[in-house]
BABALO-993191 format. One record per residue: residue in three letters; x, y, z of N, C-alpha, C in turn. Coordinates in nm, 4 decimals, m for minus. Example, Ala and Ser with C-alpha at 12.3 -4.5 7.8 and 13.67 -1.06 7.14 Angstrom:
! residues 2
{resn->ala	n.c1->1.3190	n.c2->m0.5690	n.c3->0.7800	ca.c1->1.2300	ca.c2->m0.4500	ca.c3->0.7800	c.c1->1.3200	c.c2->m0.3300	c.c3->0.7800}
{resn->ser	n.c1->1.2850	n.c2->m0.2250	n.c3->0.7080	ca.c1->1.3670	ca.c2->m0.1060	ca.c3->0.7140	c.c1->1.2900	c.c2->0.0030	c.c3->0.7870}
***
This chain:
! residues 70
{resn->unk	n.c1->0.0840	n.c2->m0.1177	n.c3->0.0000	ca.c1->0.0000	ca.c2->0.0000	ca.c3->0.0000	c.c1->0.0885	c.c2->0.1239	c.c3->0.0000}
{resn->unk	n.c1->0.0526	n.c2->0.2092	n.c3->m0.0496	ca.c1->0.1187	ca.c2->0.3629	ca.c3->m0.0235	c.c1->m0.0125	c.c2->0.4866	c.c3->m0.0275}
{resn->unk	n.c1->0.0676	n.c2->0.5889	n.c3->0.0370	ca.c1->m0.0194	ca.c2->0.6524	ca.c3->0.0650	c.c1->0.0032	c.c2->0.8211	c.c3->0.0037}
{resn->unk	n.c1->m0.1190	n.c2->0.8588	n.c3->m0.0851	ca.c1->m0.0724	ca.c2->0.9627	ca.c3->m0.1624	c.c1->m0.1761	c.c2->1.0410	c.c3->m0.1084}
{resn->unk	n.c1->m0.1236	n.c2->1.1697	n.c3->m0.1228	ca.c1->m0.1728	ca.c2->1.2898	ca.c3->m0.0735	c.c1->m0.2470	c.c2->1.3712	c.c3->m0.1902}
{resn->unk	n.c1->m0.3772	n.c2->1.3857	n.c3->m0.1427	ca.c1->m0.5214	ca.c2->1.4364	ca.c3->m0.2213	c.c1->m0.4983	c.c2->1.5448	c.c3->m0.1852}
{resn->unk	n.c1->m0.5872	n.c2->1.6647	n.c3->m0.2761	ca.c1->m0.6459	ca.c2->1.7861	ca.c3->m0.2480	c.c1->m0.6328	c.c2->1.8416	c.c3->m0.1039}
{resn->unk	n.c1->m0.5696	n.c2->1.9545	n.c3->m0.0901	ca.c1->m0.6044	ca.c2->2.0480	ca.c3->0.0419	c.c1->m0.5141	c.c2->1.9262	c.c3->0.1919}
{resn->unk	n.c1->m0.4306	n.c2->1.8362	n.c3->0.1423	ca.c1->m0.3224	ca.c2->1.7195	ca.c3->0.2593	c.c1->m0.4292	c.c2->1.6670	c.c3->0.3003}
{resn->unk	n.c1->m0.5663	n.c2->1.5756	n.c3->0.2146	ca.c1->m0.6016	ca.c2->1.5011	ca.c3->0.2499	c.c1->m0.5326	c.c2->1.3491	c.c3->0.2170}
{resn->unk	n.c1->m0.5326	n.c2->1.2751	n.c3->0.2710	ca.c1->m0.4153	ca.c2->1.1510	ca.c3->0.2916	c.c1->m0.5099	c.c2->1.0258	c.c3->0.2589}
{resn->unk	n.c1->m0.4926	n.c2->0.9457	n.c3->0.1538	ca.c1->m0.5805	ca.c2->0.8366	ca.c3->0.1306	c.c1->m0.4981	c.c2->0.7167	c.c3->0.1230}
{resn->unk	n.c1->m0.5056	n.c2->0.5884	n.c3->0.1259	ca.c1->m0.4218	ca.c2->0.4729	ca.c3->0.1041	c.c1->m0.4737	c.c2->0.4175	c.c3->m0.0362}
{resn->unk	n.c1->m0.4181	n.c2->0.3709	n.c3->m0.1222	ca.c1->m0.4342	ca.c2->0.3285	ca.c3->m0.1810	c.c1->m0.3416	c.c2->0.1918	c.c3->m0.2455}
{resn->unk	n.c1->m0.4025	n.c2->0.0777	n.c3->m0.2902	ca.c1->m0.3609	ca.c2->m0.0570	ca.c3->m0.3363	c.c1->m0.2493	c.c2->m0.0576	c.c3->m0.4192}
{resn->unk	n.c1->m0.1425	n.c2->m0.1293	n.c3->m0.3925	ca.c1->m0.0136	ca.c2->m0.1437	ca.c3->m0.5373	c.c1->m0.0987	c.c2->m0.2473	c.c3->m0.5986}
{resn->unk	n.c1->m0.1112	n.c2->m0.1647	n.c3->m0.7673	ca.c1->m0.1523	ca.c2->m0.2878	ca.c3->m0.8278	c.c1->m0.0696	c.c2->m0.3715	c.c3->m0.9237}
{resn->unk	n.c1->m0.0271	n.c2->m0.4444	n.c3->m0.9702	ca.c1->0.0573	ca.c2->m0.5121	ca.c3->m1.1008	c.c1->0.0640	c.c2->m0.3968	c.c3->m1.1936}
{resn->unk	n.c1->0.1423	n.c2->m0.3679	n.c3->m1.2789	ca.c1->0.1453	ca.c2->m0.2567	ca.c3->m1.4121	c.c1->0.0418	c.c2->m0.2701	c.c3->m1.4622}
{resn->unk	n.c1->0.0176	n.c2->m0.4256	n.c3->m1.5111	ca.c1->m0.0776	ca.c2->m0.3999	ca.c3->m1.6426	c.c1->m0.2411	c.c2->m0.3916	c.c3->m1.5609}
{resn->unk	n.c1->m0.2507	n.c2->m0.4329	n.c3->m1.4472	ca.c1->m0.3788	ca.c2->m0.3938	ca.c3->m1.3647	c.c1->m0.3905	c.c2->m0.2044	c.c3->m1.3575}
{resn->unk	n.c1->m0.3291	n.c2->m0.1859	n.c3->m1.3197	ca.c1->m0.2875	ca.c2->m0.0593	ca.c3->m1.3208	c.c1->m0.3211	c.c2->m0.0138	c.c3->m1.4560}
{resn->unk	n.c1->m0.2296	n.c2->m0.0148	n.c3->m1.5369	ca.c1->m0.2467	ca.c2->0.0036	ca.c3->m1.6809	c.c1->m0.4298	c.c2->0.0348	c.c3->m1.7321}
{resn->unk	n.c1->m0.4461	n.c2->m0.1021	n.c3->m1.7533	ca.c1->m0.6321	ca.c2->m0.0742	ca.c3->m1.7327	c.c1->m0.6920	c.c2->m0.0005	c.c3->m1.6626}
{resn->unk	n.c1->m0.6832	n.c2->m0.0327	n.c3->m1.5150	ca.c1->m0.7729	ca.c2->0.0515	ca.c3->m1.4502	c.c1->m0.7931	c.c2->0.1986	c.c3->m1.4573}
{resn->unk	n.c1->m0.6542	n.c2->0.2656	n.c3->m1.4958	ca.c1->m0.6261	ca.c2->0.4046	ca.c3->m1.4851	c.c1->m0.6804	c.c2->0.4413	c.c3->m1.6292}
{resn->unk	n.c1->m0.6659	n.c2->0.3573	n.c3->m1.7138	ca.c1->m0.7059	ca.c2->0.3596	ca.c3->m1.8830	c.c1->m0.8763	c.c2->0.4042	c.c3->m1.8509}
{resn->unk	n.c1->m0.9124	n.c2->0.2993	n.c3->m1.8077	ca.c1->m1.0636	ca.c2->0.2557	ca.c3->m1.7956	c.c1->m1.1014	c.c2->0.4247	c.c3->m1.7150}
{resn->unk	n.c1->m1.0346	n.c2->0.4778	n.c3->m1.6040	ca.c1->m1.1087	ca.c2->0.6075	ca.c3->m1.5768	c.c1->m1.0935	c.c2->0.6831	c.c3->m1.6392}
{resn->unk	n.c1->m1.0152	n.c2->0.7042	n.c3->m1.6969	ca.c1->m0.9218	ca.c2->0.8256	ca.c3->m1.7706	c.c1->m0.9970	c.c2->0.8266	c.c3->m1.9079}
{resn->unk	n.c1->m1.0696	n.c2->0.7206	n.c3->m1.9334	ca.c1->m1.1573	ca.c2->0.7625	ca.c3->m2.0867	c.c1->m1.2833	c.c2->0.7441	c.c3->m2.0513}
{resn->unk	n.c1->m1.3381	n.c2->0.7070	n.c3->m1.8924	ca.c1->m1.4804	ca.c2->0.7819	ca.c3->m1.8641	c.c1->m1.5664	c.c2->0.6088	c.c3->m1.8486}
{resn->unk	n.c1->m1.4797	n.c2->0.5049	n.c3->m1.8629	ca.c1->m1.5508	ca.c2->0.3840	ca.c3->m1.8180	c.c1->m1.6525	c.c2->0.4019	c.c3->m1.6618}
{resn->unk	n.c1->m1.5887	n.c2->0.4791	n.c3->m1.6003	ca.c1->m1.6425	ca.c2->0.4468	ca.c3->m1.4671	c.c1->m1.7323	c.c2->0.5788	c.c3->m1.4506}
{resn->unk	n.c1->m1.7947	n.c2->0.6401	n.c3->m1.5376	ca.c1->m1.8920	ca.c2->0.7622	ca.c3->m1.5649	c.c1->m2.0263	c.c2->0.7616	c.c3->m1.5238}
{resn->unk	n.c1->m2.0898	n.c2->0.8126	n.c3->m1.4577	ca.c1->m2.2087	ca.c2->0.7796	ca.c3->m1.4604	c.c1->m2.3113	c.c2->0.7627	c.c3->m1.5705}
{resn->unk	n.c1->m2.2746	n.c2->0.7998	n.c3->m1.7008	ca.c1->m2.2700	ca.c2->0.7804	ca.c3->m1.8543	c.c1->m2.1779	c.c2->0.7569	c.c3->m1.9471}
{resn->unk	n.c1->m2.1453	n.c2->0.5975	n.c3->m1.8689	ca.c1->m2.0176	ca.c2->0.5549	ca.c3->m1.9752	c.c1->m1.9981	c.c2->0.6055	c.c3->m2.0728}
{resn->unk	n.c1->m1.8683	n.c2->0.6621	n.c3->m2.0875	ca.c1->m1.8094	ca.c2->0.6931	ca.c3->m2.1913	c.c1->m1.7553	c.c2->0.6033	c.c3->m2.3282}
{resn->unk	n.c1->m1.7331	n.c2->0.4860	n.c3->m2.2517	ca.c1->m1.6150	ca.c2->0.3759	ca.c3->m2.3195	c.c1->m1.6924	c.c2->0.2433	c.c3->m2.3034}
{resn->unk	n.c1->m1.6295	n.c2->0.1271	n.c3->m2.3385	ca.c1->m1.6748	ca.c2->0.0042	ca.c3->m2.3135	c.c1->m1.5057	c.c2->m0.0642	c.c3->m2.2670}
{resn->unk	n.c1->m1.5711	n.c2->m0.1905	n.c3->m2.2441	ca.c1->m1.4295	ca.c2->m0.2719	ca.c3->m2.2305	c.c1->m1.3475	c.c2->m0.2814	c.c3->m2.3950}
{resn->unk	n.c1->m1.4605	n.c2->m0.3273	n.c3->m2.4837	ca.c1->m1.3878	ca.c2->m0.2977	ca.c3->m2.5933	c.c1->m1.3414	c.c2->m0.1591	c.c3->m2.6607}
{resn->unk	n.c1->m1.3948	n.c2->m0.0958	n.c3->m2.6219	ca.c1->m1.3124	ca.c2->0.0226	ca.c3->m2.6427	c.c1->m1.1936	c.c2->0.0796	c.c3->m2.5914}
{resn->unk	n.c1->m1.1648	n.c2->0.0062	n.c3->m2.4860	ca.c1->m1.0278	ca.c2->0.0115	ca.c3->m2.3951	c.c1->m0.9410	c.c2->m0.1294	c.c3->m2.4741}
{resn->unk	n.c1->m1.0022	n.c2->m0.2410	n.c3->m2.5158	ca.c1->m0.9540	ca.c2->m0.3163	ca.c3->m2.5556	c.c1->m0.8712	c.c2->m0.2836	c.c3->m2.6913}
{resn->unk	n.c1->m0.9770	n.c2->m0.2133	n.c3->m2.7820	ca.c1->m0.9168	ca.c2->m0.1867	ca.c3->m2.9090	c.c1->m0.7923	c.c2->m0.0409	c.c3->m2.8542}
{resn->unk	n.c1->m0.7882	n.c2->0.0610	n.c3->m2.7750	ca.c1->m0.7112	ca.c2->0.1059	ca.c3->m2.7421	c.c1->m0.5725	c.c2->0.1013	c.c3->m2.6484}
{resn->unk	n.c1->m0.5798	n.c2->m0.0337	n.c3->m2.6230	ca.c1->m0.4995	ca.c2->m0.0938	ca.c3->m2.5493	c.c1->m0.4308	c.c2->m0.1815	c.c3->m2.5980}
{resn->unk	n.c1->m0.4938	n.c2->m0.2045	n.c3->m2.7252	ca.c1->m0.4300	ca.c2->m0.3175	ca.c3->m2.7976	c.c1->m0.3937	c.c2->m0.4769	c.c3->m2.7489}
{resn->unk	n.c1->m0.5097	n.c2->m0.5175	n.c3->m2.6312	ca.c1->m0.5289	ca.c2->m0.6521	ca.c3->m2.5357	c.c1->m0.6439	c.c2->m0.7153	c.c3->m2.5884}
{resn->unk	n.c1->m0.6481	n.c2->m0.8507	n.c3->m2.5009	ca.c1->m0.7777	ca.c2->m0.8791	ca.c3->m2.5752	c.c1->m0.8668	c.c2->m0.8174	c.c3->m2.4874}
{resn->unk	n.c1->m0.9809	n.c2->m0.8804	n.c3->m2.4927	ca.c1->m1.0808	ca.c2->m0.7942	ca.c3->m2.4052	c.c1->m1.1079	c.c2->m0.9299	c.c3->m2.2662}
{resn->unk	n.c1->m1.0896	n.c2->m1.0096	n.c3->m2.2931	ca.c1->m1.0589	ca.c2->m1.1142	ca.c3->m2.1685	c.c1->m1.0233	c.c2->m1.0568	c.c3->m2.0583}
{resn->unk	n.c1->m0.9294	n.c2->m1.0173	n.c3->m2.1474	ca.c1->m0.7787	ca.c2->m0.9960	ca.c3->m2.0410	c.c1->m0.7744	c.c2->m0.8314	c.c3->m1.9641}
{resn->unk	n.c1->m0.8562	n.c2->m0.7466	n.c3->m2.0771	ca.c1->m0.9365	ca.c2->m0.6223	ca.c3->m2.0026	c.c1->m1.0282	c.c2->m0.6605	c.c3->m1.8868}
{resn->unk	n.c1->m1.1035	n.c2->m0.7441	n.c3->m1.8891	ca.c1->m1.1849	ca.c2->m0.8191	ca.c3->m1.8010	c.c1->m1.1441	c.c2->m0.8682	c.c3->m1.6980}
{resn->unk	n.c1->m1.0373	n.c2->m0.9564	n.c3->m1.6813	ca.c1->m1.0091	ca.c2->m0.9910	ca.c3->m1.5743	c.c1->m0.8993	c.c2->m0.8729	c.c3->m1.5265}
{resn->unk	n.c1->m0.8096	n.c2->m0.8059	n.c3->m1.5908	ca.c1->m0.7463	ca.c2->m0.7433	ca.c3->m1.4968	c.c1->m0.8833	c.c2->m0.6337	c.c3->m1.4238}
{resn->unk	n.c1->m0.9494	n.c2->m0.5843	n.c3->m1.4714	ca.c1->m1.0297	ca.c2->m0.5049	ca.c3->m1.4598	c.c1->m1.1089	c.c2->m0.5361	c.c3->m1.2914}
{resn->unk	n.c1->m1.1585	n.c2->m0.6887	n.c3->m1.2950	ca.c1->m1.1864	ca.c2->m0.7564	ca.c3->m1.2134	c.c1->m1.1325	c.c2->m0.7853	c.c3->m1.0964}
{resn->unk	n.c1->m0.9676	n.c2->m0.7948	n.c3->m1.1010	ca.c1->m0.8842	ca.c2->m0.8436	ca.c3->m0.9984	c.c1->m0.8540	c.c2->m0.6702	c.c3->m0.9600}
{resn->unk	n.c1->m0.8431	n.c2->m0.5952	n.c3->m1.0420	ca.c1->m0.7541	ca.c2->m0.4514	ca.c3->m0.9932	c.c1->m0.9091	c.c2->m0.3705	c.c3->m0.8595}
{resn->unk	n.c1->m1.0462	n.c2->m0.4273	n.c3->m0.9491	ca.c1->m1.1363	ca.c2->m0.3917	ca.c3->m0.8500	c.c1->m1.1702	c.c2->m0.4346	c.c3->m0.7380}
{resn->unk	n.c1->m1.1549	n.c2->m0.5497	n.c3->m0.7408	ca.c1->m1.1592	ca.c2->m0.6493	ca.c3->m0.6039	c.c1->m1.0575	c.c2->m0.6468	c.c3->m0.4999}
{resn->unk	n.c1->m0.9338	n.c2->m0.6016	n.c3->m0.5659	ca.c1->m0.8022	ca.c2->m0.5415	ca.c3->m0.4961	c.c1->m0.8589	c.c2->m0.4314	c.c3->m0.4117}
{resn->unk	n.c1->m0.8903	n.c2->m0.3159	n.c3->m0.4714	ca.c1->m0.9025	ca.c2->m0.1706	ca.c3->m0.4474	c.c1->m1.0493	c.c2->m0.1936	c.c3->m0.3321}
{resn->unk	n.c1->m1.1222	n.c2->m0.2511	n.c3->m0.3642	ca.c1->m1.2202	ca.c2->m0.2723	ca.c3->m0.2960	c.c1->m1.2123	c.c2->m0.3305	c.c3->m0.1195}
{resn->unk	n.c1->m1.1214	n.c2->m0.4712	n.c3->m0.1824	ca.c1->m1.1050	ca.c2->m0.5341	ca.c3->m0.0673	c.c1->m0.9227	c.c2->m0.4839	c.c3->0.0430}
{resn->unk	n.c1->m0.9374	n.c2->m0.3458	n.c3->m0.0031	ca.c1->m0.8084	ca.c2->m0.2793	ca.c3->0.1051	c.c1->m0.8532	c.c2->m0.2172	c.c3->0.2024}
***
């Protein structure tokens, strides 16, 4: 875990994830997957990621269940 410093020295912990978990997950917000009006799909991270979409899937899966279960 490490712990990075938010807005105004608010202090949050957050999960080390694998690169390519990482990779996705940060992909997946950063083009609006997690929107309250998706922006993206998995395949749309897939075709921009150049992965299959499996494999968008499960990292996607394990990086949330990570983040979730810290």
């Amino acid at each position: 875990m490490r712990i990075r410093n938010i807005l105004d020295g608010d202090l949050i912990i957050t999960p080390s994830l694998p690169k390519k978990r990482y990779l996705v997950i940060s992909t997946t917000v950063k083009r609006g997957y997690y929107d309250t009006l998706r922006k993206c799909t998995q395949k749309d991270i897939t075709d921009y990621l150049g992965i299959k979409q499996g494999s968008v899937a499960e990292y996607l899966q394990n990086a949330e269940s990570t983040i979730i279960n810290s």
